[in-house]
C-alpha positions in Angstrom: 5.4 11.3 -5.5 4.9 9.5 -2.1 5.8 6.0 -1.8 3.6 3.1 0.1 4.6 -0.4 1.0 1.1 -2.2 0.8 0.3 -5.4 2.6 -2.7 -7.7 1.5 -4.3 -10.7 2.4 -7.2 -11.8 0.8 -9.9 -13.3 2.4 -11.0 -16.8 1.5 -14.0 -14.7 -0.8 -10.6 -13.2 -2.5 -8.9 -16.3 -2.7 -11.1 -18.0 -4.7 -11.0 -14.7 -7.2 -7.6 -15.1 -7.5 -7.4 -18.8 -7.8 -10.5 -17.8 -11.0 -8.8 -15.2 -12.5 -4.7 -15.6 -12.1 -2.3 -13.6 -10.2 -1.7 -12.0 -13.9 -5.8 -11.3 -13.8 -4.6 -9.3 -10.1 -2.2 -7.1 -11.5 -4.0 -5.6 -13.9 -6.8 -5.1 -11.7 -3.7 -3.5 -9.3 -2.2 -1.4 -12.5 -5.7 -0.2 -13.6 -6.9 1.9 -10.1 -3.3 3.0 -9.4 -3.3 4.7 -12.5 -6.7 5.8 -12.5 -5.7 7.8 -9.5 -2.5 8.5 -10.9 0.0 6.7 -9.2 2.1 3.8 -10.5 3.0 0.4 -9.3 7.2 -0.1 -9.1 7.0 -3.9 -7.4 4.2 -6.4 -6.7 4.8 -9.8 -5.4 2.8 -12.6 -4.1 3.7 -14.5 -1.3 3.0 -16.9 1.4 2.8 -16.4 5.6 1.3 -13.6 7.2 0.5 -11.7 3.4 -0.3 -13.3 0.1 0.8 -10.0 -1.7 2.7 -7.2 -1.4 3.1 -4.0 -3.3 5.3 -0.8 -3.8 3.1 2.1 -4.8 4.0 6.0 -5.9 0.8 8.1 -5.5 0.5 11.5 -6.0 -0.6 12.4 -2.5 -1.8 10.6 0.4 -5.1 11.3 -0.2 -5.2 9.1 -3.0 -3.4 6.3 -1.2 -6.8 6.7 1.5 -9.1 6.4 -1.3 -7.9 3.2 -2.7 -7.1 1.4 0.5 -11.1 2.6 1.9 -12.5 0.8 -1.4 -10.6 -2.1 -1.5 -11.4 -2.8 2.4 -14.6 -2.2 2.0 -14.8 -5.0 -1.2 -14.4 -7.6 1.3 -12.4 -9.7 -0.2 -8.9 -8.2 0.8 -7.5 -7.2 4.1 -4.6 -4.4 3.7 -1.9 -2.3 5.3 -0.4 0.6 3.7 2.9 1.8 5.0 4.1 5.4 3.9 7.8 5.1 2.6 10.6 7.3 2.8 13.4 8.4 1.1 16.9 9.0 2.4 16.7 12.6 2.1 13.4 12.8 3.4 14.8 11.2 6.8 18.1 13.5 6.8 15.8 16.6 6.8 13.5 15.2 9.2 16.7 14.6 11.4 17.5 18.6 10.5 14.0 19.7 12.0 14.0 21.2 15.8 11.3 19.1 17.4 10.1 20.4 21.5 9.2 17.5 22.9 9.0 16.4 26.3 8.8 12.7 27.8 6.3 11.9 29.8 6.9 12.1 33.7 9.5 14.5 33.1 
């Protein structure tokens, strides 16, 4: 199942939801629309700087991954980044595949 690295900050709208609700409250909001598009959440952390959460996802495909990350930007309230994550196999056959490429200018 592809794995993302999400990124969130919420907005000052999402802040005060969290600050209603708990970062428990968050979680299970988190839990509930992975699953319902059939992924699960490994890790989910809140922190402080540049994000006020972050999250390790498995999705069934990226497709999924799109969906959830449209309708939470379009909420408002949080601003996210999802970065797709792989595995060390995944990189050793990418390494493996011939790729034609040429630089530019040359």
């Amino acid at each position: 199942m592809p794995k993302f690295l999400i990124q969130a900050t919420y907005t000052p709208e999402g802040t005060k939801g969290l600050l209603s609700e708990g970062a428990s409250g968050r979680r299970a909001a988190v839990d509930q629309v992975v699953a319902d598009l059939g992924g699960t959440v490994e890790a989910m952390y809140f922190a402080f700087g540049e994000d006020d959460t972050v999250l390790i996802v498995d999705f069934p495909d990226p497709v999924a991954m799109a969906a959830v990350s449209l309708t939470i930007k379009a909420s408002g309230a949080v601003n996210t980044r999802a970065t797709p994550l792989l595995t060390l196999d995944e990189i050793d056959e990418a390494a493996r595949r011939q790729v034609n490429f040429r630089a530019p200018g040359r």
